[in-house]
C-alpha positions as a Python dict, from the first residue, in 0.01 Angstrom:
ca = {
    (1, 'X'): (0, 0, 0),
    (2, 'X'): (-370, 81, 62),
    (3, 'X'): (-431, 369, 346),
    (4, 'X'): (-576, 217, 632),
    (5, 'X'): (-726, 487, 833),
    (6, 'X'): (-847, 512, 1199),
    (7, 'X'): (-509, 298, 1332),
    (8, 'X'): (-357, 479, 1622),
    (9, 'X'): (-375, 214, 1871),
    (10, 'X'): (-142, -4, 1653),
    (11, 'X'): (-450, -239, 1646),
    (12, 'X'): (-428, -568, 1318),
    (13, 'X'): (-667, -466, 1031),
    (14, 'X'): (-1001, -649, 923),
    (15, 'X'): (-1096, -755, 541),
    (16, 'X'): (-1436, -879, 621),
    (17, 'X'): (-1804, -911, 463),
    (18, 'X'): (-1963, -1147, 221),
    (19, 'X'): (-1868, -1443, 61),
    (20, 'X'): (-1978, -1305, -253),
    (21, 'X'): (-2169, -984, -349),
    (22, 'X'): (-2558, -1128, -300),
    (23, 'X'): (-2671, -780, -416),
    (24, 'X'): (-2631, -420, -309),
    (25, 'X'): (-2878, -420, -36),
    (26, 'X'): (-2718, -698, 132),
    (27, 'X'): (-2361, -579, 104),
    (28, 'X'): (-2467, -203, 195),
    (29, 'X'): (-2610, -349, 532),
    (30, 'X'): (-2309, -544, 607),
    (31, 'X'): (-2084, -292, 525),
    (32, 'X'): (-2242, -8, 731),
    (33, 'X'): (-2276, -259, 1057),
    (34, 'X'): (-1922, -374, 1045),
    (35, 'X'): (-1779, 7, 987),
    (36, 'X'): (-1982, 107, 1295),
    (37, 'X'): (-1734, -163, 1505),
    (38, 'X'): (-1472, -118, 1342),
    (39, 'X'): (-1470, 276, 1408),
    (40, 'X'): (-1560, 178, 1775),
    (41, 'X'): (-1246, -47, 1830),
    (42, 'X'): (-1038, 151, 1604),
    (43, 'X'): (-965, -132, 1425),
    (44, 'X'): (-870, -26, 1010),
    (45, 'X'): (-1124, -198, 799),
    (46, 'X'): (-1098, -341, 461),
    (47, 'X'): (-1464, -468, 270),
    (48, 'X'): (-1435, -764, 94),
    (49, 'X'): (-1671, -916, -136),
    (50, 'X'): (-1582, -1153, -438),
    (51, 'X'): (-1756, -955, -747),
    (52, 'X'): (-1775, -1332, -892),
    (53, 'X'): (-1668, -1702, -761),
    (54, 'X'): (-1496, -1894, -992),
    (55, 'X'): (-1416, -2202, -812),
    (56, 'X'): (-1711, -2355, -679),
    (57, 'X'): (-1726, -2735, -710),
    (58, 'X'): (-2059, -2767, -892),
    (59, 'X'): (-2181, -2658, -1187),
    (60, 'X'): (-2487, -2475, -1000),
    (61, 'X'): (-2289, -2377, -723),
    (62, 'X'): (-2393, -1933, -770),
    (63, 'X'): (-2112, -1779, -892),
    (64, 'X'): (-2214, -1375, -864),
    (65, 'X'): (-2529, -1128, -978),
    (66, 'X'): (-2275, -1034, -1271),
    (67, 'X'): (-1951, -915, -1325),
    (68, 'X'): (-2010, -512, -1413),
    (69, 'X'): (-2330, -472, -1139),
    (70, 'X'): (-2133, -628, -839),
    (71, 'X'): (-1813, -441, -933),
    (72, 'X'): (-2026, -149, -893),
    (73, 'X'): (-2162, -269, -581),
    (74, 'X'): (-1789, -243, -398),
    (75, 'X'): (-1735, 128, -578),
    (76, 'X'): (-2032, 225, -416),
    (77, 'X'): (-1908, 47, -20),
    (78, 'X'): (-1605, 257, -94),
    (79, 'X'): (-1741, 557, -160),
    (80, 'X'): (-2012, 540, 40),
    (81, 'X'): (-1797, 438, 370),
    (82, 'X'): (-1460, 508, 315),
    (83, 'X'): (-1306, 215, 378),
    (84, 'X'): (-1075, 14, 103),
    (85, 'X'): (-1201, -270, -94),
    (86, 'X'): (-1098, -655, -176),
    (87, 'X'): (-1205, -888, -454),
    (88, 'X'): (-1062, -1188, -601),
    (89, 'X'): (-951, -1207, -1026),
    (90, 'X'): (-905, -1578, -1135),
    (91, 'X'): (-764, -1479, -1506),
    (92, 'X'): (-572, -1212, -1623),
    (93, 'X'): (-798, -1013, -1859),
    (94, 'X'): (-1000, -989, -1479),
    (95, 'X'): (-690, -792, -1342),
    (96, 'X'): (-783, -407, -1515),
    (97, 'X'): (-1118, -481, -1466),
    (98, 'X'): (-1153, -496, -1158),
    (99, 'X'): (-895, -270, -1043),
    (100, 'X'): (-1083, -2, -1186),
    (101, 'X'): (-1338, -32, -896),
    (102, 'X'): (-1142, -173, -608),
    (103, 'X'): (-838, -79, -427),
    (104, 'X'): (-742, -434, -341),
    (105, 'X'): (-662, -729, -552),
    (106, 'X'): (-678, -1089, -401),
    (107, 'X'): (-505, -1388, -588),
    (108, 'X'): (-683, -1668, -472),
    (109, 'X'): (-470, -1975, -292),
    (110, 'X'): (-533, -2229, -586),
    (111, 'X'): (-421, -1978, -796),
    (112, 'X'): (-115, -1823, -595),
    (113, 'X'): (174, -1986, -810),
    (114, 'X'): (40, -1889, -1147),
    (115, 'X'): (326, -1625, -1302),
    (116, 'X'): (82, -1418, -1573),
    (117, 'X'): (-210, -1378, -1304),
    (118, 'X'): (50, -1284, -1034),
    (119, 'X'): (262, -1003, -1293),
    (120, 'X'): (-108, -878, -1464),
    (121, 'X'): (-242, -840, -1104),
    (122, 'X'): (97, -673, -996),
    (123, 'X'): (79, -400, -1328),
    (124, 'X'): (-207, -286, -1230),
    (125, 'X'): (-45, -101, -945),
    (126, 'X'): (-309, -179, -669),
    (127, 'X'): (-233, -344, -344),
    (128, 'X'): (-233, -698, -426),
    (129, 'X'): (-310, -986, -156),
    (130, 'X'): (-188, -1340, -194),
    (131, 'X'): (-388, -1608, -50),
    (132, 'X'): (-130, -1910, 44),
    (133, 'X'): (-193, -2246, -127),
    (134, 'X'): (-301, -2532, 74),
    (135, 'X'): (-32, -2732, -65),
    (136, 'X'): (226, -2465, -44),
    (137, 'X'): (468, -2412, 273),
    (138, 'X'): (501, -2083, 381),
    (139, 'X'): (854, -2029, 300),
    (140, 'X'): (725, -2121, -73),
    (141, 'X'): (501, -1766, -77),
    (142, 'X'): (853, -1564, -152),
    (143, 'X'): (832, -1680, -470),
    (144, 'X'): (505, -1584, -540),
    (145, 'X'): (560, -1250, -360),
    (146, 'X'): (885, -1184, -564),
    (147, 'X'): (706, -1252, -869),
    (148, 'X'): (470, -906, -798),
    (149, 'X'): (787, -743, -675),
    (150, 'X'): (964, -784, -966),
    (151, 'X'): (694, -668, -1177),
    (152, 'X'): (722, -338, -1065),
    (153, 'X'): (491, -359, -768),
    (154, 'X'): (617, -372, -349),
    (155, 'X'): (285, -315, -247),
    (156, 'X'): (187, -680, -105),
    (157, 'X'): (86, -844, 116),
    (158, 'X'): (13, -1221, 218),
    (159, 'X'): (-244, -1473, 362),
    (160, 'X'): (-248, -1768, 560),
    (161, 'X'): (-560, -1961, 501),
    (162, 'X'): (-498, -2347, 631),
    (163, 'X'): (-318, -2639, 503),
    (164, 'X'): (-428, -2960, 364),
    (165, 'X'): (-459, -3214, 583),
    (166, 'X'): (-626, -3573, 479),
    (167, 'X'): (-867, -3486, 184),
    (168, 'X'): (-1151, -3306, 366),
    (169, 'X'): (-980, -3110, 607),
    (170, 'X'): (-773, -2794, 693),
    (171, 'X'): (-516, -2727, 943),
    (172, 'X'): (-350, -2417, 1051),
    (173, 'X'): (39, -2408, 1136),
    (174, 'X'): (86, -2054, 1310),
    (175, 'X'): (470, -2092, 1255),
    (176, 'X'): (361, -1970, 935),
    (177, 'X'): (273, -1665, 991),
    (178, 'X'): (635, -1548, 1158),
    (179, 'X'): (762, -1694, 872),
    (180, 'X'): (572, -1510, 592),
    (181, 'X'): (607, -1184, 772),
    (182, 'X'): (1015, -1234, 766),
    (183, 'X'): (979, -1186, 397),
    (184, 'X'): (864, -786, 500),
    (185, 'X'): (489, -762, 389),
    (186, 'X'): (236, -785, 643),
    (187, 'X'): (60, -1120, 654),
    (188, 'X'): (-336, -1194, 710),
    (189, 'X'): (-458, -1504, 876),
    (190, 'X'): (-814, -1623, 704),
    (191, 'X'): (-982, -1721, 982),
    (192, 'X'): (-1302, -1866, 853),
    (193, 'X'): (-1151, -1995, 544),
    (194, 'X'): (-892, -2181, 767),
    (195, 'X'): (-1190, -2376, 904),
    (196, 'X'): (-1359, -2521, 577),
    (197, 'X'): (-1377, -2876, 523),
    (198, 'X'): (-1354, -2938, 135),
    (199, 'X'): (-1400, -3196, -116),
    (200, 'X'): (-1766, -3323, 79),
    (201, 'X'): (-1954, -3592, -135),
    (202, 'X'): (-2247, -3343, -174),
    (203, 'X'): (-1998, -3105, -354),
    (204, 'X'): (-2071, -2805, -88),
    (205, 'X'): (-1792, -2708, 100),
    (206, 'X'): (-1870, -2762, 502),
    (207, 'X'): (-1696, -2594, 799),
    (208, 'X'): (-1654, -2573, 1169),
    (209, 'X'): (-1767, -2189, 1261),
    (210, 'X'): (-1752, -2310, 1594),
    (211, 'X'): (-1394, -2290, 1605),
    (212, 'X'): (-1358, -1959, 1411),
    (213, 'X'): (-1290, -1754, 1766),
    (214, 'X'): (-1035, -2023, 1839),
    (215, 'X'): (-865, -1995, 1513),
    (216, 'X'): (-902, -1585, 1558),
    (217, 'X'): (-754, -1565, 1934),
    (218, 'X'): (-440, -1808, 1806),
    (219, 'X'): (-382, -1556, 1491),
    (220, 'X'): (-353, -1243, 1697),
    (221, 'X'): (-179, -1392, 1953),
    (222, 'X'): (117, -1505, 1766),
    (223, 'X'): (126, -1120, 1567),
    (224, 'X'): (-57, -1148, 1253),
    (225, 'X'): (-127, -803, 1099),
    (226, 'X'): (-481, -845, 986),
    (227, 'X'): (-795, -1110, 977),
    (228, 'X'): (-978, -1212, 752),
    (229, 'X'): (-1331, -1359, 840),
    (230, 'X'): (-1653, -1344, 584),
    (231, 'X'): (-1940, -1289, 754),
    (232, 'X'): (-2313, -1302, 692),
    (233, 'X'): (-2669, -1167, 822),
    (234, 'X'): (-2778, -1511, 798),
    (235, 'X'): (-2500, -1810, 698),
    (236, 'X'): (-2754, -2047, 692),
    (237, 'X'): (-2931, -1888, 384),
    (238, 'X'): (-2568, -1726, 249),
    (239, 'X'): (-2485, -1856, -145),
    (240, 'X'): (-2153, -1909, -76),
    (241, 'X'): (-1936, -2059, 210),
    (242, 'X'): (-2210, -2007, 439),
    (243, 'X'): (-2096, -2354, 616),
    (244, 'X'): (-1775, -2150, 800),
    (245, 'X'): (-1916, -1823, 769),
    (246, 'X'): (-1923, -1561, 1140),
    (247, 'X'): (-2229, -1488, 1168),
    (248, 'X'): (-2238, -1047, 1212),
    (249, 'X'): (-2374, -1028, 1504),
    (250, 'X'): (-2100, -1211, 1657),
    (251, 'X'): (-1839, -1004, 1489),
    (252, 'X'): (-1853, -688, 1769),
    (253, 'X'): (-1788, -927, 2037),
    (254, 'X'): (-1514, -1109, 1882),
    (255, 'X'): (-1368, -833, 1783),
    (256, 'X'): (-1393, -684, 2131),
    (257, 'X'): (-1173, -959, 2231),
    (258, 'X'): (-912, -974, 2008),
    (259, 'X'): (-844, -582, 2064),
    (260, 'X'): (-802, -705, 2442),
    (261, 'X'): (-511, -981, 2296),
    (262, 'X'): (-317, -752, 2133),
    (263, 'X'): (-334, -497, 2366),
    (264, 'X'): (-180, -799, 2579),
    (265, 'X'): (90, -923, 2378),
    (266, 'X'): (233, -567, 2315),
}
């Protein structure tokens, strides 16, 4: 399992940042602002950026700068910071690639029930997060868990992220996340992802950020391990998922919150 450092409170973790990598500038910036809370709140921090998007629902929906340069990007918010980092793999010729610059590999949840991804991801010996399907029940994730397990790799873990409900909208059962966590891997809720409403007639994904510290307070409340909330300078002007996207200069104060909850519920 990745190290996650600066924990002696006990507090959840944080895999946070960008959408997708915009460019190095961008990412740097993020990155250095949302280490300075995290260190604050002593909250363990994982950077997550998605070197490329695959599943966008239009053809000139941006996808990524390219591959190699925004792989490079995350080596350099690792080494630069010290703090772990996430990307998404869609195929499994991605899965050595990119764990040669990231500590973290996330299956996304469309993609969370397909065996070769799941056992390439799992070889590669990294930490590897699985996103929940929409149209999956919690219960279902053992399955895909046990398929990484059995591959040779324990180190897992697992991430709520909203249901389907009606065609262009999301809900979030929190029973879920009690349940995933029985299987013994630490479990994530998506908090901004959780809040997207797919499947709009313009082919952009919208979203209800208003509701992201709602969906946040609920998650930590009932004991998730970590959050996961992309955040942006700017969502208006973001390429991606800028619709339910936090923007950072609320993240300190939400944050600042959510500490207080857990402290609560200990």
């Amino acid at each position: 399992m990745i190290e996650l450092k600066n924990n002696p409170a006990g507090n959840f973790f944080l895999l946070a940042g960008p959408c997708v990598i915009e460019g190095e500038e961008m990412a740097m910036r993020i990155a250095e602002r949302v280490v300075k809370i995290t260190e604050a709140l002593q909250i363990p921090y994982v950077f997550k950026g998605s070197y490329r998007k695959a599943n966008r629902s239009r053809l000139d929906s941006f996808t990524g700068i390219g591959d190699e340069k925004a792989l490079k990007v995350l080596r350099k918010v690792h080494e630069t910071f010290g703090v772990p980092t996430v990307t998404d793999i869609h195929s499994t010729d991605e899965a050595a690639m990119a764990a040669e610059y990231v500590d973290v590999l996330q299956i996304p949840a469309f993609l969370c029930r397909q065996t070769d991804l799941l056992v390439a991801a799992a070889k590669t010996g990294k930490t590897i997060n699985i996103k929940k399907g929409q149209f999956l029940s919690p219960l279902a994730m053992q399955f895909a868990a046990d398929k990484v397990v059995e591959a040779g790799n324990k180190n897992v873990m697992l991430t709520e992220r909203g249901t389907t409900f009606g065609y262009q909208d999301l809900v979030v059962d929190y029973r879920g996340i009690p349940e995933m966590q029985s299987f013994g891997y630490p479990v994530i809720l998506d908090v901004t992802h959780s809040l997207q409403q797919p499947n709009q007639t313009s082919g952009v994904t919208g979203g209800m950020p208003q509701l992201i510290e709602t969906v946040a307070k609920a998650g930590i409340a009932v004991g998730a391990d970590g959050i996961f909330i992309e955040t942006h300078e700017n969502p208006a002007v973001a390429k991606s998922d800028g619709a339910n996207m936090l923007k950072l200069d609320l993240l300190e104060g939400l944050l600042t919150k959510l500490v207080r909850i857990r402290e609560a519920i200990k």
